[in-house]
C-alpha positions, -999 to +999 in steps of 0.1 A: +650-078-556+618-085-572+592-060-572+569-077-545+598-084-526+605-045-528+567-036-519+571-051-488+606-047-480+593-006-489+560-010-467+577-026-435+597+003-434+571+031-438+551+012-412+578+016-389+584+050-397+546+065-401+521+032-391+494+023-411+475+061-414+505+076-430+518+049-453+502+058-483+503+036-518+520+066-531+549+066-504+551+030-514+553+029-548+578+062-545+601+043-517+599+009-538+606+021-570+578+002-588+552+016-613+519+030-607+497-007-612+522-029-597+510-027-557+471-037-570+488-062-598+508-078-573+483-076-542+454-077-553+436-063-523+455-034-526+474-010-495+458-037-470+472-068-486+501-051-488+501-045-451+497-079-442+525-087-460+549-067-449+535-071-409+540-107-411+573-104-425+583-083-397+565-105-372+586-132-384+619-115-381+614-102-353+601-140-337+633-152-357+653-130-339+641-133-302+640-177-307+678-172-315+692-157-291+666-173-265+675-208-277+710-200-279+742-212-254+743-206-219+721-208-183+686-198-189+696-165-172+727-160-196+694-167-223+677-140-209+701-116-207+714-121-240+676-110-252+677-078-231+710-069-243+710-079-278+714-047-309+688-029-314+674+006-330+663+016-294+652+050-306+636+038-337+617+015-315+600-019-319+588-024-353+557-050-342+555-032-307+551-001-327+520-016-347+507-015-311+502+015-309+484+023-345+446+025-342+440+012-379+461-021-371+446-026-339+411-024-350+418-045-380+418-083-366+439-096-396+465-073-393+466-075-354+469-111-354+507-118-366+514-094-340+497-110-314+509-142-322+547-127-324+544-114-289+525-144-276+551-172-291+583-148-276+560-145-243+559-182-242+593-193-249+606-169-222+577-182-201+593-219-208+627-204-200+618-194-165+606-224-157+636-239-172+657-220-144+631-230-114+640-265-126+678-261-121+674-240-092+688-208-108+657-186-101+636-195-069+604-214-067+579-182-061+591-169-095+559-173-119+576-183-155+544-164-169+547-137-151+583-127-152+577-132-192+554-103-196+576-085-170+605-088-191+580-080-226+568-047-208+601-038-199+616-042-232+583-027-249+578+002-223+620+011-226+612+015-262+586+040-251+609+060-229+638+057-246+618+077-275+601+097-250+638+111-236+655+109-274+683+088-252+686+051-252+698+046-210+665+042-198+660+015-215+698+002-206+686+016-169+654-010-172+669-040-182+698-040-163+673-032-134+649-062-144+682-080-145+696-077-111+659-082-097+660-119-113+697-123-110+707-157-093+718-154-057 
């Protein structure tokens, strides 16, 4: 692996771990195994640059990810499920939900702004996929596609939360097999 490729690879997980405050460029360089110049030879703008990097990287995994299994086989329930149940690091959390949550990455528009657009795009295709299932009569016509898409984003996102808040991840099994008999077809 390339050094850059091991500065971000390095930052993306300490953001997960710490967020933004408590990755440092010394955690960075220790993690990635690169020498003391090669963060500000190789991102120039230094710890931020890096950042961006490694956010949008993780934004685009993580959109990678969600598209799919939400663009996979099945009825656009069997879609939908499939998201709520895929593998995940429950307890670890979300890593772009995560950057939520950090004050430095929130008030910093250019590192909020793969994360917005992350959440938006995933928001959207679910959004598309509801309205998919109107269509073929699978969920019923009072169902709002763009509502039942942040329903199923805070449930996701807030099981995250709770699972971490309880060190156990069957509250947020308990929430989306709860979201999923509320929108299961008749």
């Amino acid at each position: 692996m390339s050094t850059p490729e091991r500065l971000i690879e390095s930052t993306r997980e300490l953001l997960w771990e710490r967020g933004y405050v408590g990755t440092s460029p010394k955690a960075i360089l220790e993690r990635s195994g690169a020498g003391q110049g090669s963060m500000y030879h190789h991102f120039k703008g230094g710890k931020p640059d890096l950042a961006l990097a490694a956010i949008r990287r993780t934004a685009e995994e993580l959109r990678a990810t969600a598209e799919a299994v939400l663009d996979g086989p099945g009825t656009p329930y069997e879609r939908i499920e499939a998201y709520l149940r895929r593998e995940r690091d429950v307890l670890r959390g979300c890593p772009v939900g995560r950057l939520t949550m950090d004050p430095d990455v929130i008030a910093s528009a250019e590192l909020r702004e793969p994360v917005d657009e992350t959440l938006d795009a995933i928001r959207e295709r679910l959004a598309g996929i509801v309205e998919e299932g109107k269509e073929q009569g699978q969920f019923g016509p009072q169902l709002d596609g763009e509502e039942i898409a942040a329903t199923i984003l805070a449930t996701v996102q807030g099981g995250y939360v709770l699972a971490r808040a309880s060190g156990s991840p069957a509250v947020f099994d308990t929430g989306v097999r709860g979201l999923l008999s509320l929108l299961s077809p008749r």
